[in-house]
C-alpha positions as CSV (number, residue, x, y, z in Angstrom):
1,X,25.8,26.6,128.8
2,X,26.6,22.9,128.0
3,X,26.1,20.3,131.1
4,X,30.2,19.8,130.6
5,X,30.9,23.3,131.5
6,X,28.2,23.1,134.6
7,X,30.3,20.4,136.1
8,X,33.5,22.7,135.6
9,X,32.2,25.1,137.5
10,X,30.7,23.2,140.4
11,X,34.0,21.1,140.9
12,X,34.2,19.7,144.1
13,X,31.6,22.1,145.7
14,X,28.6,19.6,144.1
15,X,26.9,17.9,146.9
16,X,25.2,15.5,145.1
17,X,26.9,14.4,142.3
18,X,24.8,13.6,140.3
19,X,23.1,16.2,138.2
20,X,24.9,20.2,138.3
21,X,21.1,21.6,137.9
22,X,20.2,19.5,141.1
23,X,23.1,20.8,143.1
24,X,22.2,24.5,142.0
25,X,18.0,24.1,143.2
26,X,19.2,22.5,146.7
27,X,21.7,25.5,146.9
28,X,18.7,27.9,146.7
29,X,16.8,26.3,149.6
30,X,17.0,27.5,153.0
31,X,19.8,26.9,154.9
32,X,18.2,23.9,157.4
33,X,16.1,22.1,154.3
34,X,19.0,22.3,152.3
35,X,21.5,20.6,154.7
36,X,18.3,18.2,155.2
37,X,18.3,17.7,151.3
38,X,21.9,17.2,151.2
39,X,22.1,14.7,153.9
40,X,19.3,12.5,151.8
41,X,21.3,13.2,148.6
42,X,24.6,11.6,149.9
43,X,25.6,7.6,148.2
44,X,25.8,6.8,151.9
45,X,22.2,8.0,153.3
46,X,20.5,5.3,150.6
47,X,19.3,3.5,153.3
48,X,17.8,6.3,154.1
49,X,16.3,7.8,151.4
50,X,14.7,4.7,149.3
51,X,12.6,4.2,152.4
52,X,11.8,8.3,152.7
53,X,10.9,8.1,149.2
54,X,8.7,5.0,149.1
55,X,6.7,6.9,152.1
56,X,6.3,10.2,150.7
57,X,5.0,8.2,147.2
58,X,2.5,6.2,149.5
59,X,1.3,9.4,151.3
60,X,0.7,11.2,148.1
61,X,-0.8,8.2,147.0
62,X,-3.6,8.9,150.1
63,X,-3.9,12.4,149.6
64,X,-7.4,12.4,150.2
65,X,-6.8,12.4,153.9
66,X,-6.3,15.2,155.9
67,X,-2.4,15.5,156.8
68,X,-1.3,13.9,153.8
69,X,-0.8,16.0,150.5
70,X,-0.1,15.4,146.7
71,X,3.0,17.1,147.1
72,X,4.6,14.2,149.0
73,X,4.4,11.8,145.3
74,X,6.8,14.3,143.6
75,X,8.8,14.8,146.3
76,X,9.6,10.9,146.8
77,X,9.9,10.2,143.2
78,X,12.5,12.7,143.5
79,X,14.4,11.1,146.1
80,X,14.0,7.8,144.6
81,X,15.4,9.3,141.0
82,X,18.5,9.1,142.8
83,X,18.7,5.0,142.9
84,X,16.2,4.3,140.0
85,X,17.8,4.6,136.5
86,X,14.1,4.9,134.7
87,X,13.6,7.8,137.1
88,X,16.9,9.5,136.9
89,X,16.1,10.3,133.5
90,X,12.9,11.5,133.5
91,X,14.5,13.6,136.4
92,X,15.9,15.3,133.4
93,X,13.8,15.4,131.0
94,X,12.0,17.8,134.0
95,X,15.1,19.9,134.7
96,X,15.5,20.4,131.3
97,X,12.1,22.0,130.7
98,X,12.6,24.3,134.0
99,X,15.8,25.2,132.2
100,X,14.2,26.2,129.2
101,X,10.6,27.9,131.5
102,X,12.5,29.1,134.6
103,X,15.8,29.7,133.7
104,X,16.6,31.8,136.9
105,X,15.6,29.0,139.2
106,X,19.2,27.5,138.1
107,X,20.6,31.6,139.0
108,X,22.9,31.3,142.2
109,X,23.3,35.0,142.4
110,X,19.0,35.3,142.0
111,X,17.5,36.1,145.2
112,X,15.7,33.6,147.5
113,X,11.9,33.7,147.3
């Protein structure tokens, strides 16, 4: 399925608009993450979100410490691939090889895990 024909079928339902594959993951999330994802994926929430990201990337950055984790550096170079160019395509560069691994993560009618 060609990334033109993704866009067809998401139409107007695509929260982010940005990338169909992106819209399709935060769909699979639970229902109060995914409004939470959404919110951060809107143009006007930047003011938000380049701050969010910068933090998560500096607390993944201490992961050596107890409450912090090296899950927070993917998660805020993911919310900073939304403003940064360099990162937006290496955003994917990464959806593309989960497209070709894990094609049913992009499923909507797969079951939630």
């Amino acid at each position: 399925m060609s990334a033109a024909s993704d866009e067809q079928t998401t139409g107007a339902e695509g929260t982010t608009g940005g990338d169909p594959r992106l819209d399709k993951l935060v769909h699979r999330l639970p229902p109060r993450i995914g409004d939470t994802v959404t919110y951060l994926l809107k143009p006007s929430s930047r003011w938000v979100r380049i701050p969010s990201g910068a933090l998560l990337i500096v607390g993944g950055v201490f992961s050596f410490l107890p409450v912090l984790g090296i899950w927070m550096l993917p998660l805020g170079l993911a919310l900073l691939a939304e403003d940064v160019p360099v990162l937006r395509s290496s955003r994917s560069k990464v959806f593309d090889w989960i497209e070709r691994r894990k094609p049913e993560w992009f499923d909507p009618a797969a079951p939630k895990k």
